[in-house]
C-alpha positions as CSV (number, residue, x, y, z in Angstrom):
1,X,-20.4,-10.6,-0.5
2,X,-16.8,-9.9,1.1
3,X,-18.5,-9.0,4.5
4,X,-21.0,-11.7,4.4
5,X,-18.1,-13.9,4.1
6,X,-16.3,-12.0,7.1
7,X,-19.4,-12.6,9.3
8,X,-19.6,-16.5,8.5
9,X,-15.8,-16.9,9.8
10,X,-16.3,-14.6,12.7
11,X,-18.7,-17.2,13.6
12,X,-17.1,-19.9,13.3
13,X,-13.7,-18.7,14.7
14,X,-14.5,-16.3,17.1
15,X,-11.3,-15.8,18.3
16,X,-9.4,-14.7,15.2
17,X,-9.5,-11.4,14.4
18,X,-10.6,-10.9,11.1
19,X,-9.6,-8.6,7.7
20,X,-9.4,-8.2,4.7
21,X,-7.7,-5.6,2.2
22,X,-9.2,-3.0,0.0
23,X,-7.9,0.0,-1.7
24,X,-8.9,3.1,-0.3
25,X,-10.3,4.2,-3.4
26,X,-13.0,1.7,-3.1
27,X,-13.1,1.8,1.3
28,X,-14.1,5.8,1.3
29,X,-16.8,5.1,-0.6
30,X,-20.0,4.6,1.7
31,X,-21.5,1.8,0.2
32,X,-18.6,-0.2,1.1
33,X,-18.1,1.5,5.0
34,X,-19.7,-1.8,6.2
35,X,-16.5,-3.5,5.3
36,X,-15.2,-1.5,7.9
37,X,-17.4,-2.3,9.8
38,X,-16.9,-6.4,9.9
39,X,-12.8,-5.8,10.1
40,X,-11.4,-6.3,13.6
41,X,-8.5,-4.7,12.1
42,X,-8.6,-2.2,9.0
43,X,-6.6,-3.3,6.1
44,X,-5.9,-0.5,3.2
45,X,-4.3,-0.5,0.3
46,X,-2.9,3.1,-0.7
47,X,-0.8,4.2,-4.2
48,X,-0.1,7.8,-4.6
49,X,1.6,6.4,-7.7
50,X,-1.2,5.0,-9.3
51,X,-3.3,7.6,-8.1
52,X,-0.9,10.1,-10.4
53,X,0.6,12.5,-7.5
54,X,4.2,13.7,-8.0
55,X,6.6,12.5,-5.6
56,X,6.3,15.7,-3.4
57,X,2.6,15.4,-2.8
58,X,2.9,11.6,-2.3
59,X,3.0,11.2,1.4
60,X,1.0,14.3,2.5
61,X,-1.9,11.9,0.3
62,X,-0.8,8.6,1.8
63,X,-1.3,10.5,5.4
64,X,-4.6,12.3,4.7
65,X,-6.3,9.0,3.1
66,X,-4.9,7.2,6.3
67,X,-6.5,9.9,8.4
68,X,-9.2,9.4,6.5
69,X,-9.5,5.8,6.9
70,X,-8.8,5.8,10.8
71,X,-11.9,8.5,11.2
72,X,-14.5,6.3,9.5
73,X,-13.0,3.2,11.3
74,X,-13.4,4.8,15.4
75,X,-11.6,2.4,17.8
76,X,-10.0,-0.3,15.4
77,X,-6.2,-0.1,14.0
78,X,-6.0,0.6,10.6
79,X,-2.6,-1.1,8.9
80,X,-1.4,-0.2,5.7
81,X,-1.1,-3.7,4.0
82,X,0.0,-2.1,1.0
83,X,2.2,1.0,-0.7
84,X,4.9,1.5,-2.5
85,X,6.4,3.0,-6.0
86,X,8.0,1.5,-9.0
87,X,11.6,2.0,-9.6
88,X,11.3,2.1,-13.5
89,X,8.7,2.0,-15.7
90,X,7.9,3.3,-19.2
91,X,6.2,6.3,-18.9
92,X,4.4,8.4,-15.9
93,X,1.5,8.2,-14.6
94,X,0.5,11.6,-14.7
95,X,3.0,13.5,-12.0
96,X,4.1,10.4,-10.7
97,X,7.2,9.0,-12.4
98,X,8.7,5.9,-11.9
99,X,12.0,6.0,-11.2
100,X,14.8,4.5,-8.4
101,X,14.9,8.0,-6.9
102,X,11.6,8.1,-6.1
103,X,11.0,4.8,-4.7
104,X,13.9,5.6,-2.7
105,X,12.3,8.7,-1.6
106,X,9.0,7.4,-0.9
107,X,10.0,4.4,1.0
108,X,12.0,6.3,3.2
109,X,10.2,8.8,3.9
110,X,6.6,6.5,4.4
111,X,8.8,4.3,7.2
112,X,10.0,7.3,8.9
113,X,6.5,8.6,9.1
114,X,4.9,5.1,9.7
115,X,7.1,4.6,12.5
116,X,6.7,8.2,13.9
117,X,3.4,7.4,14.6
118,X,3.6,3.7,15.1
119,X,1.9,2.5,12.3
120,X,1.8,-1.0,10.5
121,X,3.1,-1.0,7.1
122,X,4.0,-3.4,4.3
123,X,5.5,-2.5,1.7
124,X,4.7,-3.9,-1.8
125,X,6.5,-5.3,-3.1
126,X,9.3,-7.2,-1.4
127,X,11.0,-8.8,-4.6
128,X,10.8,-7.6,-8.5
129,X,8.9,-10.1,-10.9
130,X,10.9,-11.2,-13.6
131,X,7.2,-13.4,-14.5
132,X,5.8,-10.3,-15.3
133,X,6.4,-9.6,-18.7
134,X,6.4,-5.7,-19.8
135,X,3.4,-6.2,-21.5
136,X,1.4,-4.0,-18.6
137,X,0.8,-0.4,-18.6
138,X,4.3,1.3,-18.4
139,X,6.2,-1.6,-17.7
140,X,6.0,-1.0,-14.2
141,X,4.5,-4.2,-12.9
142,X,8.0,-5.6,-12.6
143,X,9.4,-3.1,-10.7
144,X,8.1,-2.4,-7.2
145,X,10.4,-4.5,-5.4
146,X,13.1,-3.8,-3.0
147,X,15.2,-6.8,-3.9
148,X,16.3,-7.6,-7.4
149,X,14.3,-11.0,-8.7
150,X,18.1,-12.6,-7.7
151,X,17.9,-11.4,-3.9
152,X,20.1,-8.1,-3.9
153,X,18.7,-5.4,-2.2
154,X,18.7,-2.4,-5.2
155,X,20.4,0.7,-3.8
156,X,18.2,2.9,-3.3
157,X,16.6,0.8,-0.4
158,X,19.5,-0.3,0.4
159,X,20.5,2.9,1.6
160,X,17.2,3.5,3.5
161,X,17.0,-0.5,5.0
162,X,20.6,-0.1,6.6
């Protein structure tokens, strides 16, 4: 339905390039390599946290499902529109465990990289969300953010971000 959706505005706005953002779990699969296809610009969303990997494995994954993506997707720019890691939480997710050190970690060393090899990146998510109540898995849904829900940059990215 997605890429039916993509061709119809392509159409009618043929001058805009066109995306949309999928996880990669669901974008390797082949059924859904025609969403590639109607992208003019390759939009993943990749979690080595929700995934399960410990924190040493979790960029080697984020670069090999990139390097995935970008070899299914031949000329077009994949962007990461999404990663990050919670900085608390109530329990792991397998090996991953969400903690401040590890976001720390992670985001540092996924910017480093992204930038190595000029690559797009956002980061999710910019601010915690108080709105989010604990009652999700873990408790981590409130906890990807750089800033605090006030606006204070937490530590640990502080010390990467300046």
């Amino acid at each position: 339905q997605i890429v039916n959706y993509m061709k119809q505005f392509k159409t009618a706005v043929p001058d805009v390039p066109v995306t949309t953002a999928v996880k990669y779990e669901a974008l390797i699969e082949a059924k859904n390599h025609r969403v590639i296809a109607a992208c003019d610009i390759v939009y993943v969303n990749f979690y080595s946290f929700w995934s399960g990997y410990h924190i040493d494995q979790a960029l080697s994954v984020l670069i090999q499902e990139y390097n995935d993506i970008v070899n299914l997707s031949g000329d077009k720019p994949v962007w990461i529109s999404e990663t990050g890691w919670p900085s608390n939480g109530s329990c792991a997710n397998g090996a991953a465990v969400p903690n401040a050190a590890n976001q720390e970690r992670y985001l540092r060393e996924v910017l480093e990289w992204a930038a190595s090899q000029n690559i797009v990146v956002s980061w999710f998510d910019a601010f915690e969300a108080l709105y989010k109540d604990g009652s999700e898995w873990c408790n981590v849904a409130s906890h990807w953010g750089l800033f605090d829900a006030y606006g204070n940059i937490k530590p640990g990215p502080a010390r990467v971000l300046t």
